[in-house]
Biopython code that builds the backbone (N, CA, C, O; Angstrom):
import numpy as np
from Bio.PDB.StructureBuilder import StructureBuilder

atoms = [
    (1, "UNK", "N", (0.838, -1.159, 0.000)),
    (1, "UNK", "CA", (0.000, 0.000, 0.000)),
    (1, "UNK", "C", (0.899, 1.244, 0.000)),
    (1, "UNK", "O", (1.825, 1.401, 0.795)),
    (2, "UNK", "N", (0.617, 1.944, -0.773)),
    (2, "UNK", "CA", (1.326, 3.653, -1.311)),
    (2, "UNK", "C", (0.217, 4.729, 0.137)),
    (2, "UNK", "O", (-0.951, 4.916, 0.476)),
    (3, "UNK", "N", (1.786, 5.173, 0.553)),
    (3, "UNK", "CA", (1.352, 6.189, 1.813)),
    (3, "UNK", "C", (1.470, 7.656, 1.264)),
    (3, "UNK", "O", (2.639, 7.999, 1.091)),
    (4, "UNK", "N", (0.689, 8.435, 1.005)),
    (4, "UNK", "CA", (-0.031, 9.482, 0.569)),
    (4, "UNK", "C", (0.475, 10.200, 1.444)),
    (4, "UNK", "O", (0.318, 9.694, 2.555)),
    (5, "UNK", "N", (1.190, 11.465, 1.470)),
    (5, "UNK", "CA", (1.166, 12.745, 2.360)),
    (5, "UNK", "C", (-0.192, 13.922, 2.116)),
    (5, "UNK", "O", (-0.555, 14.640, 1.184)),
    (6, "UNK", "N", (-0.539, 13.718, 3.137)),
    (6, "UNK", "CA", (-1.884, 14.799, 2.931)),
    (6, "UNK", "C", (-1.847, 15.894, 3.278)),
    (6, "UNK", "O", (-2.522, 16.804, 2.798)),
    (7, "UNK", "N", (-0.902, 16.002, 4.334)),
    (7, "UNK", "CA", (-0.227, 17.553, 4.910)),
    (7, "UNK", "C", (1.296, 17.414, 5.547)),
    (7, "UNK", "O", (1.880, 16.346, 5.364)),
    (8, "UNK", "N", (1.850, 18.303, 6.173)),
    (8, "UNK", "CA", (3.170, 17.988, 7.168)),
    (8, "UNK", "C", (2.951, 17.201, 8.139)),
    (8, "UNK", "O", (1.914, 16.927, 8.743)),
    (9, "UNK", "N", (4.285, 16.763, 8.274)),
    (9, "UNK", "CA", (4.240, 15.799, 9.512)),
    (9, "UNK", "C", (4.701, 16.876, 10.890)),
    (9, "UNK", "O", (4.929, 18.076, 10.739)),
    (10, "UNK", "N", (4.759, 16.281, 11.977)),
    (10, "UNK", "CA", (5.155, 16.847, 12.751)),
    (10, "UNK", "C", (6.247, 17.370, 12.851)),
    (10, "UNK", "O", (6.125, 18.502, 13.318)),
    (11, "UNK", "N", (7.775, 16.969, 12.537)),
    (11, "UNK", "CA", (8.714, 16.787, 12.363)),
    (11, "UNK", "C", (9.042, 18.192, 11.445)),
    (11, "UNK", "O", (9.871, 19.070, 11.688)),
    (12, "UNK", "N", (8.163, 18.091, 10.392)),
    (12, "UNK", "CA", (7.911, 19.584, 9.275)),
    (12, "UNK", "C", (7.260, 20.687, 9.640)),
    (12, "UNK", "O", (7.703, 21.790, 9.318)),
    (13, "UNK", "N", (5.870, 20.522, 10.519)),
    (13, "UNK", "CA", (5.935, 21.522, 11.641)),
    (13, "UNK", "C", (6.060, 22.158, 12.447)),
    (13, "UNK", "O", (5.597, 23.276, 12.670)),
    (14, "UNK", "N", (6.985, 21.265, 13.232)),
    (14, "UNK", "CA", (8.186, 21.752, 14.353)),
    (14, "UNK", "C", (9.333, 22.782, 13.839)),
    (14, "UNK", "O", (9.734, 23.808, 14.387)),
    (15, "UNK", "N", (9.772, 22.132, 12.503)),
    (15, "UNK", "CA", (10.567, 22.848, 11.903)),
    (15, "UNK", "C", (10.225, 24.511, 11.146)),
    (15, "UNK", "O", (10.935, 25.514, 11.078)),
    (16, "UNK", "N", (9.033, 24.274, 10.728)),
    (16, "UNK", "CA", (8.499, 25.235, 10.405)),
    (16, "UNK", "C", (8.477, 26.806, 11.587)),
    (16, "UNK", "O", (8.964, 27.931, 11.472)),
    (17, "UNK", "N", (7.576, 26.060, 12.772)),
    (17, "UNK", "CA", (7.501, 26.874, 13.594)),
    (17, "UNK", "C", (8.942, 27.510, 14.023)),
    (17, "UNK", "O", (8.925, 28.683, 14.396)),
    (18, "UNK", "N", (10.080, 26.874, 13.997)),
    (18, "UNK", "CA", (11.340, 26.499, 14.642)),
    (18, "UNK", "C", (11.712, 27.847, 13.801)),
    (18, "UNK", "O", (12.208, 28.845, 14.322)),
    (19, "UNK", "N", (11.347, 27.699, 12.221)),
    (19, "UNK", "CA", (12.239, 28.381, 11.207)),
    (19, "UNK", "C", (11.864, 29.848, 11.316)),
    (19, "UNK", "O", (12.582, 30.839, 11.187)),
    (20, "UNK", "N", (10.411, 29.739, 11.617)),
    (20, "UNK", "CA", (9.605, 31.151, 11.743)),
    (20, "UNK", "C", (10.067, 32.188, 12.618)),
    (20, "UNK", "O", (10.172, 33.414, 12.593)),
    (21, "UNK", "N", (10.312, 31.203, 13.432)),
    (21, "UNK", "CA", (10.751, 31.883, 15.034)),
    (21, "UNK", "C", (12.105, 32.678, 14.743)),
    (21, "UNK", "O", (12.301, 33.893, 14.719)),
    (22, "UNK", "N", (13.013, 31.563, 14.519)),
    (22, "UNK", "CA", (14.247, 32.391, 14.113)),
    (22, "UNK", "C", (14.539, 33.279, 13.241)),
    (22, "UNK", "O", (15.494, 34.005, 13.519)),
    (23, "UNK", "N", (14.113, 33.412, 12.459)),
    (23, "UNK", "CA", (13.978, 34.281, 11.144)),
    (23, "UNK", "C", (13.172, 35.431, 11.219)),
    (23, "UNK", "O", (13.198, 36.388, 10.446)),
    (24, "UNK", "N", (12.453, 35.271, 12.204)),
    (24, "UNK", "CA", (11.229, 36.751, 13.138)),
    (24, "UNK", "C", (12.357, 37.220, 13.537)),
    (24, "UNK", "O", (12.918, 38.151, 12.958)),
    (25, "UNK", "N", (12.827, 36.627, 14.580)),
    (25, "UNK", "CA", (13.962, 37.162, 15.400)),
    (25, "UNK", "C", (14.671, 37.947, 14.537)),
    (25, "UNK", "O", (14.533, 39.164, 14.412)),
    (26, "UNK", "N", (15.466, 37.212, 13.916)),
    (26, "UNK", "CA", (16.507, 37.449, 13.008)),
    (26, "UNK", "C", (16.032, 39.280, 12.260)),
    (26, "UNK", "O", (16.640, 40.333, 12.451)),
    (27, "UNK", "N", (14.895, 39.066, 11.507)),
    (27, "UNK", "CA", (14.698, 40.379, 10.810)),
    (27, "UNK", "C", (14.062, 41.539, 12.600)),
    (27, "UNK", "O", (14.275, 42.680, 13.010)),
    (28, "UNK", "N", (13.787, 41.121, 12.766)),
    (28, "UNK", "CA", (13.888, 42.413, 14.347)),
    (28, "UNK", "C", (15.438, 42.664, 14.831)),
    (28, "UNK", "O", (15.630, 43.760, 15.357)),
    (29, "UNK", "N", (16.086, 42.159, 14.767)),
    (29, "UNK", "CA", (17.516, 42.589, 14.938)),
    (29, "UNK", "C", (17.614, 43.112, 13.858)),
    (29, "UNK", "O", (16.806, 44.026, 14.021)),
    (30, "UNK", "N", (18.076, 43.268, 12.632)),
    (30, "UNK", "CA", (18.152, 43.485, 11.367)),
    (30, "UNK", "C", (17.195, 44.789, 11.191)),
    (30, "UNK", "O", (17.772, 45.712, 10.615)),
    (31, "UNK", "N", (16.308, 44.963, 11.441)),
    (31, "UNK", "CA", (15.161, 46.284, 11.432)),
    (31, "UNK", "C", (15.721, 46.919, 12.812)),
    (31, "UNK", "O", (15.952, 48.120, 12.669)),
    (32, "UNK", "N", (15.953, 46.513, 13.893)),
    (32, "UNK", "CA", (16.628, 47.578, 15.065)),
    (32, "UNK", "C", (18.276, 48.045, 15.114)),
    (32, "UNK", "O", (18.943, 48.768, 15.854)),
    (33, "UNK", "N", (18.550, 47.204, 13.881)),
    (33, "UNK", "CA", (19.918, 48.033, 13.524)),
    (33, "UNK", "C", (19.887, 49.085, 12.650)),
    (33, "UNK", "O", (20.273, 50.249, 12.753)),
    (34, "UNK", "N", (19.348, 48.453, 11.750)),
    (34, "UNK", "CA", (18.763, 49.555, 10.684)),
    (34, "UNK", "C", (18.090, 51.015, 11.421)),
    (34, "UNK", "O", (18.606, 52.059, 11.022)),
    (35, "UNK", "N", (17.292, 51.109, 12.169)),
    (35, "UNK", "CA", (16.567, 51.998, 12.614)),
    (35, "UNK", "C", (18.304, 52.925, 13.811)),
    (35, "UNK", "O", (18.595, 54.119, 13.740)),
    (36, "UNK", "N", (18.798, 52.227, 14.402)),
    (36, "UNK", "CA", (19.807, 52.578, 14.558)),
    (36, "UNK", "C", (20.732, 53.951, 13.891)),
    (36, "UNK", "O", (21.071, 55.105, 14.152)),
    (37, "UNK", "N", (20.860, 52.727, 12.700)),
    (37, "UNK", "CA", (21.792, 53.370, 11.861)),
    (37, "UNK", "C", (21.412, 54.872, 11.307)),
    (37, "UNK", "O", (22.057, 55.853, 10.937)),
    (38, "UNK", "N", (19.926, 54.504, 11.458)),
    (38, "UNK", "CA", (19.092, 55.839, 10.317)),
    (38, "UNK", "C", (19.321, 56.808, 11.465)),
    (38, "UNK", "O", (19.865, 57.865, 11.146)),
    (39, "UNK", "N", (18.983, 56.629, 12.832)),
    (39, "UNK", "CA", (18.672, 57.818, 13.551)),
    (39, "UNK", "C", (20.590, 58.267, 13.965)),
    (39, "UNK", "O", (20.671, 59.318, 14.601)),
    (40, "UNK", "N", (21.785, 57.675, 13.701)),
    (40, "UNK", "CA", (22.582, 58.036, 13.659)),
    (40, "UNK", "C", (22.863, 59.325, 12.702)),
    (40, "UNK", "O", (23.166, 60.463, 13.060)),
    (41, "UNK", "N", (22.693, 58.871, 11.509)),
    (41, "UNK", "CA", (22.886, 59.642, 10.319)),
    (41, "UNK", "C", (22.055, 60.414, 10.397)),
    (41, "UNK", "O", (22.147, 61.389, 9.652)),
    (42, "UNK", "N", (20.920, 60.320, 11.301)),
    (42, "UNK", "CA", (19.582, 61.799, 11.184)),
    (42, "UNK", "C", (20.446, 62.937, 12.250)),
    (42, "UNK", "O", (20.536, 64.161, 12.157)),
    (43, "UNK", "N", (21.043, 61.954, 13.310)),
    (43, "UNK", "CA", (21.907, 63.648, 14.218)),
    (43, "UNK", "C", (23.377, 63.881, 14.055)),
    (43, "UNK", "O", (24.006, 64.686, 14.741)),
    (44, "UNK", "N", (23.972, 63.017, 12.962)),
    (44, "UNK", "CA", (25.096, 63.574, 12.549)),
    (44, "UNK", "C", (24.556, 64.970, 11.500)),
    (44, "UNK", "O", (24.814, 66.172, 11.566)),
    (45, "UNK", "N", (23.787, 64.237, 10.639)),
    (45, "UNK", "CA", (22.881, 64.968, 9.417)),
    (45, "UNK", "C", (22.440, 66.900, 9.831)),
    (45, "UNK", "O", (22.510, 67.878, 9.087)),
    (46, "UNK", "N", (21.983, 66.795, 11.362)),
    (46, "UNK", "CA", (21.391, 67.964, 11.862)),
    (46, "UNK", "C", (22.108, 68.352, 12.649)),
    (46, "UNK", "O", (21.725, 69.397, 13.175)),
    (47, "UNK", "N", (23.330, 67.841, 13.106)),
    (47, "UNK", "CA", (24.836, 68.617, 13.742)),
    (47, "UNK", "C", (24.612, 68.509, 15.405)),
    (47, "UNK", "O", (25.105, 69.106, 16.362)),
    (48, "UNK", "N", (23.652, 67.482, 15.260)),
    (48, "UNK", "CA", (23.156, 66.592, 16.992)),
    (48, "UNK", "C", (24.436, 65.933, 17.398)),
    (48, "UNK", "O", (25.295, 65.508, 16.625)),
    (49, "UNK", "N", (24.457, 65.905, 18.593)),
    (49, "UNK", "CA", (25.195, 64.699, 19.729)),
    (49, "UNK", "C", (24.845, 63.686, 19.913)),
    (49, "UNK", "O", (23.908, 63.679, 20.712)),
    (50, "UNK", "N", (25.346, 62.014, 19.298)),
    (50, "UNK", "CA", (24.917, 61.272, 19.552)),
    (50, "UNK", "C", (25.094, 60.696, 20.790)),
    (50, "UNK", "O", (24.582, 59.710, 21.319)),
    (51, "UNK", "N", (25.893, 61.478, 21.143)),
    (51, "UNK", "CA", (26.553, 60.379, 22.677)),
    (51, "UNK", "C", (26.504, 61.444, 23.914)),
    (51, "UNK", "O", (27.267, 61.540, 24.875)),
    (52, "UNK", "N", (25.138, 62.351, 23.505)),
    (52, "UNK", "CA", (25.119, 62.875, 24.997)),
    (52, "UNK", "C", (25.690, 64.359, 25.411)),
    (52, "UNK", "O", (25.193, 65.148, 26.215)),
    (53, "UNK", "N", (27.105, 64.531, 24.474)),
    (53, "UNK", "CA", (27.541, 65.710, 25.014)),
    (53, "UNK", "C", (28.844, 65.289, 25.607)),
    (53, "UNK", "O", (29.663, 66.144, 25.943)),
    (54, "UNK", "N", (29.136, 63.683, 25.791)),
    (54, "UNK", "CA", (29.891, 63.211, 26.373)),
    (54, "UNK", "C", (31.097, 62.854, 25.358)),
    (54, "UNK", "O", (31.063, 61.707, 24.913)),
    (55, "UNK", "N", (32.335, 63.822, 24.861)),
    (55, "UNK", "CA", (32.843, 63.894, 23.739)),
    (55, "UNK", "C", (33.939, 62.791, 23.739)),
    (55, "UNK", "O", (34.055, 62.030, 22.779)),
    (56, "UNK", "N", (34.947, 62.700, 25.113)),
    (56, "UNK", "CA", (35.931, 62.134, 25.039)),
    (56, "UNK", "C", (35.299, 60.222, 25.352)),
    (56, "UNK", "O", (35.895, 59.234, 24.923)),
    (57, "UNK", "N", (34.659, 60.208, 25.761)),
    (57, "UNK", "CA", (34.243, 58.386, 25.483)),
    (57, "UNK", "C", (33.515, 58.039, 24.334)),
    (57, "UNK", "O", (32.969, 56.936, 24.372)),
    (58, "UNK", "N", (33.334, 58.929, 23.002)),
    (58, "UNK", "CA", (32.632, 58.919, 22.159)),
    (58, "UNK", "C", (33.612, 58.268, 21.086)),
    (58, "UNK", "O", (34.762, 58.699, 21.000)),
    (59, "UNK", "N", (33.090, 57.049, 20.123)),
    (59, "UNK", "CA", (33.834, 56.507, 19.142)),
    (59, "UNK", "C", (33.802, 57.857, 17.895)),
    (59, "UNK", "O", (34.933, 58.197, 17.548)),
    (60, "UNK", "N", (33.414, 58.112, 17.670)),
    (60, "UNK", "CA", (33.420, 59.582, 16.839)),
    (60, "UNK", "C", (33.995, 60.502, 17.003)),
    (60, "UNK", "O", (33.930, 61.289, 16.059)),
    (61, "UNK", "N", (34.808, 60.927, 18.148)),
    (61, "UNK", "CA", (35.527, 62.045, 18.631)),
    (61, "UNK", "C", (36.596, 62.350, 17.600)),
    (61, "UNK", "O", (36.297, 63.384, 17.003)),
    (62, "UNK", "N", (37.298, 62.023, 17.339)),
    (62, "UNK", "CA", (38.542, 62.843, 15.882)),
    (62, "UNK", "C", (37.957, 62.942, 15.156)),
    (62, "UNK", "O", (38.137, 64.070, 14.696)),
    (63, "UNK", "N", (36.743, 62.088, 14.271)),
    (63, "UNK", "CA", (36.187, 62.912, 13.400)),
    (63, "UNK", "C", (35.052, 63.800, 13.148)),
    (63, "UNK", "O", (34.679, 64.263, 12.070)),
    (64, "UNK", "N", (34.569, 63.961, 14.302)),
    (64, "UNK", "CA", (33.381, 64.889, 15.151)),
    (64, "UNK", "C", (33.806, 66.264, 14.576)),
    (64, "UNK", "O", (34.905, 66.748, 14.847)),
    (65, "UNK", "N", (32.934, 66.857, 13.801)),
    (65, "UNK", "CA", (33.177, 68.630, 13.293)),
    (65, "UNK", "C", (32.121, 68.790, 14.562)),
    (65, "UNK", "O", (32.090, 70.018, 14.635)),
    (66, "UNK", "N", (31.572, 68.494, 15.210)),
    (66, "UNK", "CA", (30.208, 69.395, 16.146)),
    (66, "UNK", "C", (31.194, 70.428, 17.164)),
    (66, "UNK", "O", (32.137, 69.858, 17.714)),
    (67, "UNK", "N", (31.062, 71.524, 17.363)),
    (67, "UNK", "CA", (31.429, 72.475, 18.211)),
    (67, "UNK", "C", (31.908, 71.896, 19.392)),
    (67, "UNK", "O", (32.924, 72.398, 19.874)),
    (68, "UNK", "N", (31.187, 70.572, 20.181)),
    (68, "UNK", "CA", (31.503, 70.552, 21.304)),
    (68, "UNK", "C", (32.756, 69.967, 21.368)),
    (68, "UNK", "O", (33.732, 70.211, 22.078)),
    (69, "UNK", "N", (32.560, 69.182, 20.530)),
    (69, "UNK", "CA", (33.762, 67.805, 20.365)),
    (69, "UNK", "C", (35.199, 69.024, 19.182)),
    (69, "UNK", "O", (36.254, 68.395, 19.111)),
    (70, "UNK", "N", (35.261, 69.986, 18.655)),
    (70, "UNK", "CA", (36.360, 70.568, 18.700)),
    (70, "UNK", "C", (36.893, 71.458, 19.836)),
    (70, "UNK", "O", (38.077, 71.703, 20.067)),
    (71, "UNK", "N", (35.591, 71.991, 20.641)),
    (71, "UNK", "CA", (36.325, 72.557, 22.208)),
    (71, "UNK", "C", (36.582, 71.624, 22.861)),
    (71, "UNK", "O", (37.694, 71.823, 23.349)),
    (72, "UNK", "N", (36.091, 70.450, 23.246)),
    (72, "UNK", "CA", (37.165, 69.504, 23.575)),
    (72, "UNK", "C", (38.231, 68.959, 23.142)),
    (72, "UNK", "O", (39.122, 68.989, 23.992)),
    (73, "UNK", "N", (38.606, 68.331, 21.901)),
    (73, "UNK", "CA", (40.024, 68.776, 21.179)),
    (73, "UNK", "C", (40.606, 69.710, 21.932)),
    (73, "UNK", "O", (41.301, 69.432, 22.910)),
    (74, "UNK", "N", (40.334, 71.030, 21.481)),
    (74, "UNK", "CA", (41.478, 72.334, 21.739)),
    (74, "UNK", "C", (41.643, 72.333, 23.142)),
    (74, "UNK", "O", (42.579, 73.036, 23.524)),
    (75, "UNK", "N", (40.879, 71.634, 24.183)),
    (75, "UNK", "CA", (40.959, 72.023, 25.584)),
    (75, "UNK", "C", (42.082, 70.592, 26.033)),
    (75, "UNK", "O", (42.878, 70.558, 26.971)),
    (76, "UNK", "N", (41.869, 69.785, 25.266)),
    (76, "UNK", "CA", (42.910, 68.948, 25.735)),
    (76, "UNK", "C", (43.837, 68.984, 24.747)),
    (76, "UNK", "O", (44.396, 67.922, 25.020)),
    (77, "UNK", "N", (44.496, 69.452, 23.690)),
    (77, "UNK", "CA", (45.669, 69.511, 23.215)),
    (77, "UNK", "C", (46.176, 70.920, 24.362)),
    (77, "UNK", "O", (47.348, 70.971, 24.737)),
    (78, "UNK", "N", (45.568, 71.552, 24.636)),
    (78, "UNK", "CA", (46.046, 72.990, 25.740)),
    (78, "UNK", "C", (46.609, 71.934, 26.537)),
    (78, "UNK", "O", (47.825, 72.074, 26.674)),
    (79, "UNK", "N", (46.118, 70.905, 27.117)),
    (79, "UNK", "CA", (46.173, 70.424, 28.536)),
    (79, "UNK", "C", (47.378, 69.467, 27.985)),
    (79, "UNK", "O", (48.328, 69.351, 28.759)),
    (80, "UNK", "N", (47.423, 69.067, 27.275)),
    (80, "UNK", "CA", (48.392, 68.102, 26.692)),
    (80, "UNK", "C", (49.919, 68.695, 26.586)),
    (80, "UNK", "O", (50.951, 68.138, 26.960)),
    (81, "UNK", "N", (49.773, 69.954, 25.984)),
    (81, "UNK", "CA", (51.165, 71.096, 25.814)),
    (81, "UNK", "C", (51.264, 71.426, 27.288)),
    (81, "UNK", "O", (52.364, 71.477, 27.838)),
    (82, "UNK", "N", (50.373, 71.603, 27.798)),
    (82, "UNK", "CA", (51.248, 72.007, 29.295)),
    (82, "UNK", "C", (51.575, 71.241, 30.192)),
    (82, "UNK", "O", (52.013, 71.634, 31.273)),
    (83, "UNK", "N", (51.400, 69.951, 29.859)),
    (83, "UNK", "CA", (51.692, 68.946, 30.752)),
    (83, "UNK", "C", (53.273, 68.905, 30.435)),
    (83, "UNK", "O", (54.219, 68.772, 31.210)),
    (84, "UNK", "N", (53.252, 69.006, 29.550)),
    (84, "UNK", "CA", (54.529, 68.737, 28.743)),
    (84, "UNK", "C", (55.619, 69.696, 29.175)),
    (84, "UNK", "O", (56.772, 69.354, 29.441)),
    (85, "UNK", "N", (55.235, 70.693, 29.209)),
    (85, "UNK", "CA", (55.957, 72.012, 29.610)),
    (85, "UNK", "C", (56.943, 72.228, 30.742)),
    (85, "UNK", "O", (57.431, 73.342, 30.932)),
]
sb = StructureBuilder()
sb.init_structure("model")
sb.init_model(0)
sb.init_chain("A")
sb.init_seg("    ")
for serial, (resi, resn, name, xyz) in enumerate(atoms, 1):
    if name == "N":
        sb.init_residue(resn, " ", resi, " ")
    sb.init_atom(name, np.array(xyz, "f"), 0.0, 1.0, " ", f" {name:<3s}", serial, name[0])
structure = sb.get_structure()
């Protein structure tokens, strides 16, 4: 006797659910990086602080044009020459 598949087996629905799951996941990470990335480029874009105001723990600091982050520069190359001095 010939065994007919009439729908998934369990085994194919486990997997299914299994695949769904991860791959949900997967694009929500993927969409909260993205959304990330955009609102980065929206306050570099409008000459915003991404990190607060907080210049010297900022991965952006040398190449930061924003006002705050070059008075910090100039306040620590000052501080840097007179240490030196």
């Amino acid at each position: 006797m010939i065994r007919v598949n009439s729908g998934p087996s369990n085994g194919s629905r486990r997997e299914f659910v299994a695949n769904t799951l991860r791959y949900g996941v997967l694009g929500a990470l993927a969409a909260a990086g993205a959304l990330a990335v955009a609102k980065r480029r929206r306050l570099v874009r409008e000459g915003r602080c991404m990190n607060d105001g907080l210049c010297l723990g900022c991965a952006a600091y040398r190449g930061c044009d924003l006002p705050a982050a070059l008075h910090a520069r100039q306040f620590s190359e000052r501080n840097d020459h007179a240490a030196t001095k």
